[in-house]
C-alpha positions in Angstrom: -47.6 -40.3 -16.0 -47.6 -36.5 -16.2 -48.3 -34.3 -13.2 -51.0 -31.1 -13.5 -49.3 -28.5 -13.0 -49.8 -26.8 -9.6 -51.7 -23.9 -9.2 -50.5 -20.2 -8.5 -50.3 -19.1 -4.9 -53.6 -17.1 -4.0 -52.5 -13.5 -3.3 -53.4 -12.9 0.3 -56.8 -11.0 1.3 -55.8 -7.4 1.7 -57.9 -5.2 4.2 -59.2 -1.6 2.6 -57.1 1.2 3.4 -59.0 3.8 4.5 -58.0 7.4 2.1 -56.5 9.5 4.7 -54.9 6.9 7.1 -52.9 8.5 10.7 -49.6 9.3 9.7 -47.0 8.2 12.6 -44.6 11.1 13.9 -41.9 11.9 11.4 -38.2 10.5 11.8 -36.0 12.7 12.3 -33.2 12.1 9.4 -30.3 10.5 11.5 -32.8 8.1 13.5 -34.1 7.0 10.3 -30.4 6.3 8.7 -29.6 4.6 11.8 -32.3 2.2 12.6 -32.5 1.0 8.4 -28.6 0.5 8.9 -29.3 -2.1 11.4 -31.4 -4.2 9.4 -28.7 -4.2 7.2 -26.5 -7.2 7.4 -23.7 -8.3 5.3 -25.1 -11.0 2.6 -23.2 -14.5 2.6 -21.1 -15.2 -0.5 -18.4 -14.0 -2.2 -16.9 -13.1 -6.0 -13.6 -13.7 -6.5 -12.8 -11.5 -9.6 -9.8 -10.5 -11.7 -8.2 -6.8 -10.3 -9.1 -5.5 -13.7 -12.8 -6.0 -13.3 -12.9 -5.3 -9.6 -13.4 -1.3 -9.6 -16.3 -0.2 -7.2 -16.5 -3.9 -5.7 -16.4 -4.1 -1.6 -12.8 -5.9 -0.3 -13.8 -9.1 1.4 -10.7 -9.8 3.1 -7.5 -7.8 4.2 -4.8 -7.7 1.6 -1.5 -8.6 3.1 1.9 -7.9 1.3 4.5 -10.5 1.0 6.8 -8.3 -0.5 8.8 -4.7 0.2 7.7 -1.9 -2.3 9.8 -1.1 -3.6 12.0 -4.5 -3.0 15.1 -2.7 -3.3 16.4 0.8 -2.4 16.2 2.7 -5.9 17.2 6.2 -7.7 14.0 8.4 -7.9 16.0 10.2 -10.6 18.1 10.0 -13.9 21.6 10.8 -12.6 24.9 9.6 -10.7 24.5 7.0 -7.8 27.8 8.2 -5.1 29.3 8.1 -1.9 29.2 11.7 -0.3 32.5 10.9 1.8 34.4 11.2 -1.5 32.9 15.0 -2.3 35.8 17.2 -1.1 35.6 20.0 -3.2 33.7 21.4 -6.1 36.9 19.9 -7.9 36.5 16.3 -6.6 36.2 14.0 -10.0 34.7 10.6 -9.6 35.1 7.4 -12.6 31.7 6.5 -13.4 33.0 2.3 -13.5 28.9 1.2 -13.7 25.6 1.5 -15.6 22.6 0.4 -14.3 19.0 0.4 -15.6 15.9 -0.4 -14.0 15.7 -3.7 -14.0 19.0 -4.2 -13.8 21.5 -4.8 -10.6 25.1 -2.6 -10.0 28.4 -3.9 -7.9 28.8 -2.5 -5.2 30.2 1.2 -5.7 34.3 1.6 -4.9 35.3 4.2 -3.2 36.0 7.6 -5.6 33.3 5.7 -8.4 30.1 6.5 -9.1 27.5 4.5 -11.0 25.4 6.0 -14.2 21.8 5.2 -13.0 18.5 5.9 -14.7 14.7 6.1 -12.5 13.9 3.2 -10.6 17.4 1.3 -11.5 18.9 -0.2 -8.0 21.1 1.8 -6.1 24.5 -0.3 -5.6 25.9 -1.3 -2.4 28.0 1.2 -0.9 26.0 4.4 -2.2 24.4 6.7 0.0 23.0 9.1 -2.3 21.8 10.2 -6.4 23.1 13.2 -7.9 20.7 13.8 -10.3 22.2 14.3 -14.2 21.8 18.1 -14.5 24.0 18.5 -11.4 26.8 16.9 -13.0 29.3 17.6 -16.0 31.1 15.3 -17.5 34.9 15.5 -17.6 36.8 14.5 -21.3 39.6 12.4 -20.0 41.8 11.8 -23.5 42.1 8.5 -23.2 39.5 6.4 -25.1 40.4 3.4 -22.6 39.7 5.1 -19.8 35.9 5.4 -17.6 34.5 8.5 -18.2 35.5 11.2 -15.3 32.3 12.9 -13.3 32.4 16.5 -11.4 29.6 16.9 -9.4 28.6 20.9 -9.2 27.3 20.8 -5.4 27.9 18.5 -2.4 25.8 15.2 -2.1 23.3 15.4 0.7 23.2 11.2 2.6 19.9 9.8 1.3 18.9 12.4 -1.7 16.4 11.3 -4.6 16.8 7.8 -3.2 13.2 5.6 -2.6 13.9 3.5 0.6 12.9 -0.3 0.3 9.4 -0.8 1.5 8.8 3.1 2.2 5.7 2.1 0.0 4.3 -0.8 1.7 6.5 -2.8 4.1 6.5 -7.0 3.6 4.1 -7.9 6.6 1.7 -5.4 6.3 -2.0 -4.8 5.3 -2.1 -2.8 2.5 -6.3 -2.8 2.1 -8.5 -3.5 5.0 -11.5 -5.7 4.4 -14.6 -3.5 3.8 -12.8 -1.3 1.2 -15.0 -0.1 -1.6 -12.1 -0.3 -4.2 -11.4 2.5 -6.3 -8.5 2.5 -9.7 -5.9 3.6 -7.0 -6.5 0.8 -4.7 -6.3 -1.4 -7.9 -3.1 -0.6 -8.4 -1.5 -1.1 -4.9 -3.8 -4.4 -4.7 -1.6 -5.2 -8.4 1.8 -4.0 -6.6 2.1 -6.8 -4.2 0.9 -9.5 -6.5 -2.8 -9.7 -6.4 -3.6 -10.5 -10.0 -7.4 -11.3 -8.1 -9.5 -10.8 -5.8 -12.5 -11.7 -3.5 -15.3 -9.5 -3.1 -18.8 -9.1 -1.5 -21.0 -10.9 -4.1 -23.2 -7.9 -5.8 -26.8 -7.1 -4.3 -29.8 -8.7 -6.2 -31.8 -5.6 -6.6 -35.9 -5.6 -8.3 -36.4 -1.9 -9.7 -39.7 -1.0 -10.1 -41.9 1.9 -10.2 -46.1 2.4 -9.4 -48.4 4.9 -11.3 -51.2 5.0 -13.9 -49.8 8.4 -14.9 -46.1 6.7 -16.0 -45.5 6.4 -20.0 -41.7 5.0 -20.3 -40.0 7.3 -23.3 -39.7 5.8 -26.8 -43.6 4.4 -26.2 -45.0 7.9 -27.3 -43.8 10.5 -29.0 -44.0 13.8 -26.8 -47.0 15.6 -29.0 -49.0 12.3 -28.1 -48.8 12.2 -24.5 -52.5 12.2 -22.8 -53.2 15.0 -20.6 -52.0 13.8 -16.8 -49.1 11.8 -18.6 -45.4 12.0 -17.9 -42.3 9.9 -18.8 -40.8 7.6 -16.0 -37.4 9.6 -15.3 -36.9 7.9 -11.8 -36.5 4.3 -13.4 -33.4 5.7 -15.5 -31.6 7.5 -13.1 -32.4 4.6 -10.2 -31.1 1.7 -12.5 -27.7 4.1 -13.0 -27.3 4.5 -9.4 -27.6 0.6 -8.6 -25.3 0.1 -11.4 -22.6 2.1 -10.4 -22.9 0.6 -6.6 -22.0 -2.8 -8.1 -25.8 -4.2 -8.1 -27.5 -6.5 -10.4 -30.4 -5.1 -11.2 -33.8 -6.7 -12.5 -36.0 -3.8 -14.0 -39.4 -5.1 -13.7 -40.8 -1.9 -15.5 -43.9 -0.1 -14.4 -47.0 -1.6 -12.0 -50.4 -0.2 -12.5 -51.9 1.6 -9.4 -54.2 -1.2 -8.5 -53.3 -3.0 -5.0 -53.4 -6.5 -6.5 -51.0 -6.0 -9.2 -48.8 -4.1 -6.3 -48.9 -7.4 -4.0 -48.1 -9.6 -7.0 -45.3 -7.1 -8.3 -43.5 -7.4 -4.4 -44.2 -11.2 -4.0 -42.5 -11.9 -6.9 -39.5 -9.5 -6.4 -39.0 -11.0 -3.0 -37.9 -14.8 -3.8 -34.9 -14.3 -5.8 -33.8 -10.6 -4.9 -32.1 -9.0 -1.8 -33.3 -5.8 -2.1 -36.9 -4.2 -3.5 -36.4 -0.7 -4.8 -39.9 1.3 -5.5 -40.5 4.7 -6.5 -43.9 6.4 -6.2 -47.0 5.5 -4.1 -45.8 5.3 -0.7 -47.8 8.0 0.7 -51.5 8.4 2.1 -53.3 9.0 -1.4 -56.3 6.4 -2.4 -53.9 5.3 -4.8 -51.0 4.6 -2.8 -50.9 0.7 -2.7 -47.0 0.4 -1.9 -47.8 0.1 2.1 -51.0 -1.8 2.3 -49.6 -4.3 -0.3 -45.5 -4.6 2.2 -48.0 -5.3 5.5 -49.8 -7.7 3.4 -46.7 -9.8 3.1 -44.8 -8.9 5.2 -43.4 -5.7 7.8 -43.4 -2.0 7.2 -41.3 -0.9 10.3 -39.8 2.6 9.0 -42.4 5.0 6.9 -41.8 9.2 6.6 -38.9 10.9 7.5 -38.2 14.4 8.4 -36.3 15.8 5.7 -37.3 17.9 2.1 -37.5 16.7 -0.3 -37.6 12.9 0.6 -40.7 12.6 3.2 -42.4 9.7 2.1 -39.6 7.1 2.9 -40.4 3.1 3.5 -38.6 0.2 4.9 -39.6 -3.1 5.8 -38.9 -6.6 5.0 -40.8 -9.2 2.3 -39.5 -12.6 3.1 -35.5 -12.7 3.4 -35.8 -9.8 0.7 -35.4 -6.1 2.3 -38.0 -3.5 0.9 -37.1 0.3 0.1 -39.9 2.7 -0.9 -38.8 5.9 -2.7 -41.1 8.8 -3.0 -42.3 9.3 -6.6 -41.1 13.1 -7.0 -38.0 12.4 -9.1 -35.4 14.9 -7.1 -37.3 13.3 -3.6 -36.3 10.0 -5.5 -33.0 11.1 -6.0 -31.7 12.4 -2.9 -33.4 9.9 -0.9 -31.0 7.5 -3.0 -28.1 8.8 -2.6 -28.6 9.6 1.5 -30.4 6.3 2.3 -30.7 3.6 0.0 -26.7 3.8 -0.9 -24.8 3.7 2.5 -27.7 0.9 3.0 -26.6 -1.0 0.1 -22.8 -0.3 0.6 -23.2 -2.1 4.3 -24.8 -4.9 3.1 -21.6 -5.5 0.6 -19.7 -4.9 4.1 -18.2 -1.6 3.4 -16.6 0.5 6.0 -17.2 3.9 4.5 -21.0 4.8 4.4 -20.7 8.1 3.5 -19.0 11.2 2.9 -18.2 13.8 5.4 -19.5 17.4 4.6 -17.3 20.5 3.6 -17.8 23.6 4.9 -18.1 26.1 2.2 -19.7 29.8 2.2 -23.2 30.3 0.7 -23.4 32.9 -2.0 -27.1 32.8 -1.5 -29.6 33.8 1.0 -32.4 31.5 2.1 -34.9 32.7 4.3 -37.7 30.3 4.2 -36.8 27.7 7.1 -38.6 24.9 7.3 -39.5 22.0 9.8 -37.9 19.4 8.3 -33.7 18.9 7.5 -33.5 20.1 3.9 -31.2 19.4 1.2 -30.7 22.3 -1.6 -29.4 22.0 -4.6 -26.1 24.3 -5.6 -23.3 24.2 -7.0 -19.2 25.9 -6.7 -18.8 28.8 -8.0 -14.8 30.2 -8.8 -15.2 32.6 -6.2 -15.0 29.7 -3.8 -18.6 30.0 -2.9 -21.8 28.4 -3.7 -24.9 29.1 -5.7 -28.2 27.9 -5.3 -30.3 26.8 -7.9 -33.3 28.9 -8.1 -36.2 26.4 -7.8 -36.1 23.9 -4.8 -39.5 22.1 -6.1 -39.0 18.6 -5.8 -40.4 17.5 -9.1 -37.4 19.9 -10.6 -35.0 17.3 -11.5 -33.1 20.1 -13.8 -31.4 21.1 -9.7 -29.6 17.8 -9.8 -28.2 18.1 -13.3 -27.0 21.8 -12.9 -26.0 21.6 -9.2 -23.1 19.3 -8.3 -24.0 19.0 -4.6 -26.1 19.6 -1.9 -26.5 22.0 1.1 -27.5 19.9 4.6 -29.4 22.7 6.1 -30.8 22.1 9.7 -34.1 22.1 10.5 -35.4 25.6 11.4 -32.2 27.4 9.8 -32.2 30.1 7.2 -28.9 31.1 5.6 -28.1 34.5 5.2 -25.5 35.5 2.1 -22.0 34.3 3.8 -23.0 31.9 6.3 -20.7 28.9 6.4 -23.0 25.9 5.3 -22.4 22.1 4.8 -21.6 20.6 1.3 -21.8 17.3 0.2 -20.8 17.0 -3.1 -22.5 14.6 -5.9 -18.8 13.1 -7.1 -18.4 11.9 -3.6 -22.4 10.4 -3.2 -22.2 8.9 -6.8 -18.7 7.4 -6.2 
């Protein structure tokens, strides 16, 4: 007996927007960061991966070292391992009786010996310090049977070009807190005390997708074919790059057409398998804006425009279990929205500690006299005068700013900068990390 199968879900009746809805009060840039952070919570599950594939992945537990690094105390140097009590004079000889390698273990030194050592060989019992080789000269003794004789050209200081046991990391201790974002250097101290793996915040499930009639993805046609109106999807390359590099899995669902059904299907889809539903374009006030009818249809829009340029036409709200981001469409809006919104949002949903980067201060090599309402974020870059230089169109839809700049300028609302002026820096290796 075969079943029929059952019929789609009807997509739910959606009221007309009317074209030039009331616009709520805009968020001030802080408020907004604050109230989306607390919707985000850390998602259950965890990866437990192999330290060589866990760059960029959040720390889901403390790493605790059962070991001293280094175990033992070792020569830092290529050189003599002594006792300073036997240095007397620039005449004192000592019998080098020992040679020990790394890897290797020495005797423990006699008095009026010392021990041939090479970097990170064990220092023996009964040294105090390392005379390293280029402060020594060797002494011919004549007798083919005898240890070679040492002259050290300056007096042992207790301790020199010795490495301590456990001056590294101490046995006992947390070396990585839960909540690190791991980077190659924390790798290798994770690899130092034994981890060969390690568990990790699972990745976030992110849908990708972008709304607009006027969206032609490149490679579909050639640029001296391109309808008038017409303009190749940047965002969707850059977004997908960005989610990538945060850890995320990312299902591109491609372009939706600007028709509030296909909008409501696009989002009801992306909702049941996916944490996170990344949009760019229509999440403003147009007629053809169908990004915040079609989130209130199934579900909540609680956080729409914020007070910043470029970036105004910012959404949040929740589908389902799935969270919902709207970017606006202008690709350098799209951009920096990203990088001061969406990514400490999905770094705190993989638990991280670290949100975001602190700003530098750094002089301006520019003037900019046109203060505006809203927090802005210009696009400049270091010069080698130790300054910075501000690229010369601010338009949002100029995404050539974020390629030649390599940060950005948090400028206050109401604030022009005069040539000088001490201004705040975030850099783009520290928001792309």
């Amino acid at each position: 007996m075969t079943t029929a199968p059952a019929s789609p879900k009807p997509l739910p009746a959606v009221p007309a927007v009317p074209a030039f809805a009331v616009r709520p009060p805009l968020k001030p840039l802080d408020d907004a960061l604050a109230e989306l952070l607390t919707h985000a919570r850390l998602l259950d599950g965890v990866d437990v991966v192999s330290t060589f594939d866990a760059d960029g992945r959040v720390l889901a537990e403390d790493l605790v070292s059962a070991l001293n690094v280094p175990a033992h105390d070792n020569s830092s140097m290529d050189g003599y391992a002594v006792r300073c009590a036997d240095w007397t004079s620039a005449d004192t000889l000592l019998e080098v009786n020992q040679r020990i390698a790394a890897g290797s273990s020495g005797t423990d030194l006699a008095a009026g010996a010392a021990a041939r050592v090479f970097t990170g060989a064990p220092v023996p019992p009964g040294a105090d310090a390392v005379v390293m080789q280029e402060d020594c000269q060797a002494v011919p003794t004549g007798d083919s049977g005898q240890h070679p004789m040492l002259r050290l050209t300056q007096r042992p200081q207790p301790g020199q070009w010795i490495r301590r046991a456990g001056e590294d990391v101490a046995k006992g201790n947390v070396v990585l807190h839960q909540g690190t974002r791991l980077a190659p250097g924390a790798l290798g101290l994770a690899a130092s005390i034994g981890f060969d793996r390690l568990r990790v915040a699972r990745r976030v499930r992110v849908a990708l997708f972008s709304t607009g009639d006027e969206l032609v993805m490149p490679g579909e046609v050639a640029p001296q074919d391109m309808q008038p109106g017409a303009i190749y999807n940047s965002n969707r390359f850059f977004l997908r790059a960005l989610l990538t590099r945060m850890g995320c899995t990312v299902t591109d669902m491609g372009i939706v057409p600007d028709r509030l059904d296909a909008t409501v299907a696009a989002l009801r889809g992306a909702s049941e398998q996916h944490d996170l539903i990344l949009t760019s374009g229509g999440v403003s006030v147009g007629e053809e804006d169908h990004i915040k009818p079609a989130v209130q249809s199934l579900g909540q829009l609680s956080l729409w425009l914020i007070a910043m340029k470029p970036g105004k036409p910012f959404a949040y709200g929740k589908i389902g279990s799935a969270h919902f981001i709207g970017l606006p469409g202008n690709p350098v809006s799209s951009f920096v929205t990203f990088l001061l919104l969406v990514r400490p949002f999905v770094l705190k949903l993989q638990g991280a500690g670290a949100l975001a980067p602190e700003s530098i201060a750094i002089p301006a090599h520019f003037t900019w006299a046109r203060a505006d309402k809203r927090r802005e974020f210009l696009r400049v870059r270091l010069n080698n005068a130790g300054g910075l230089d501000l690229f010369p169109n601010q338009s949002s839809g100029v995404l050539t700013s974020a390629v030649w700049g390599d940060g950005l300028v948090d400028n206050p609302p109401g604030t022009t900068i005069a040539q000088g002026d001490s201004v705040r820096y975030l850099p783009f290796s520290a928001l792309m990390a």
